[in-house]
N, C-alpha and C positions, 0 to 999 in steps of 0.2 A: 504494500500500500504506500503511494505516496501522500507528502505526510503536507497538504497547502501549507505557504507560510503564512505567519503572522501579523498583524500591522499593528504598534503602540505607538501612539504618538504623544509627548511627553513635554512641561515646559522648562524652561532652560533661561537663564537671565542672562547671558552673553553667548551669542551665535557662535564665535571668534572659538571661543574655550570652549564649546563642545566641538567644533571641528578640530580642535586640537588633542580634545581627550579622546573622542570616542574616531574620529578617523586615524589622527597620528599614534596615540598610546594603542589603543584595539585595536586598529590595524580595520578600520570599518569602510568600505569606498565608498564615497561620497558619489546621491542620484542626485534626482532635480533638488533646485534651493532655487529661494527668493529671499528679501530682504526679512524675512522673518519667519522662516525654517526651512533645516535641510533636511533631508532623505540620506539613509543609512543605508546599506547593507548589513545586517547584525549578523552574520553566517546564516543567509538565504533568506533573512526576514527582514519587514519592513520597520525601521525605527525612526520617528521622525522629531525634533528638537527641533519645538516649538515656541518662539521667543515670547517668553511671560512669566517676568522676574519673580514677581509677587505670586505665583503658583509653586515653583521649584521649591526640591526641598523635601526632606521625609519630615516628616513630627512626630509620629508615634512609633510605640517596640510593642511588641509581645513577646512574653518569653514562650521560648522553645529550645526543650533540651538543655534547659542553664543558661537561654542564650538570650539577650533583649535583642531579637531581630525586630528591622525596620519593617510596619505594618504596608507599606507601598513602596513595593521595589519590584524590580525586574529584573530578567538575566538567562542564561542560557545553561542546558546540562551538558557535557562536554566529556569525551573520553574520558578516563585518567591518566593518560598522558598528558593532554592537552591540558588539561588542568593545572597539573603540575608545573607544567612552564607556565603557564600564566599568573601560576600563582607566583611561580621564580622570577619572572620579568616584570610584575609588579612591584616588589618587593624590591628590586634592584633598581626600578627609577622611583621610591621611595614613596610610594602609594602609602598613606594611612588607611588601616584597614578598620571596620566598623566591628567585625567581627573579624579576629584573626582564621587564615587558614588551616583549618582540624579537620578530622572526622567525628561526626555527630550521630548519635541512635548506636552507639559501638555495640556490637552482636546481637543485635536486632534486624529483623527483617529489612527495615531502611536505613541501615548505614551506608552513609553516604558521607561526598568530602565537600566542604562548604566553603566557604566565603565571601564575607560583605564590605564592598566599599562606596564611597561615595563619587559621584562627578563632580566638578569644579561650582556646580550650581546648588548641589544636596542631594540630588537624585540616589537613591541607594540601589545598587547593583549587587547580584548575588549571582555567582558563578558554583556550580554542582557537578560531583562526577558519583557513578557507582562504579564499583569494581564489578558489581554484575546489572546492567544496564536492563536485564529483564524486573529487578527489584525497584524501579521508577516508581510504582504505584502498590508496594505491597506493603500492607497493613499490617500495622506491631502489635 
């Protein structure tokens, strides 16, 4: 089954810095733009950064698994390989992280490897891997 992409379109209070976060750091190509949002490619999905200062921004956590994860965030599940680098290539251009890089639900049906950072506007991003990628959706 192919799997449609996605579309989130999200605001951002400097156009400039998210092309810099989310095309330069992530490595995102840049689709159509106008003077007050561009088009992402987020790995095959549509992400769009939407200029509107006064929206951007998490406010709220819930805890999960020990964790005060940001209530509105987004992000992608990713090998674990590919996680691992990104988790190493954030870390090396000195990303603070909102949640450090762990594995979360240890010997549970959803363990899984986590973490959360923000974009340059608050936007909280959460990147995921399993070591067994059929466990996506399996209940503890």
């Amino acid at each position: 089954m192919t799997m449609p992409p996605f579309h989130l379109a999200f605001p951002v209070r400097d156009l400039e810095e998210a092309r810099r976060f989310y095309g330069g750091l992530l490595g995102c190509p840049e689709g159509r733009s106008s003077p007050d949002w561009i088009d992402f490619d987020f790995h095959g999905h549509q992400i769009v950064a939407h200029l509107s200062p006064d929206e951007a921004g998490h406010r709220h956590t819930s805890a999960v698994d020990g964790d005060n994860v940001p209530v509105r965030h987004f992000g992608l599940v990713l090998p674990m390989g590919e996680w691992k680098a990104l988790a190493d290539k954030l870390e090396a251009a000195g990303v603070k992280f909102v949640i450090e890089p762990h594995i979360r639900f240890k010997g549970l049906p959803g363990e899984q490897a986590t973490m959360f950072f923000l974009d340059p506007s608050g936007n909280a991003l959460e990147f995921k891997a399993f070591e067994d990628p059929s466990r996506l959706f399996a209940k503890q």
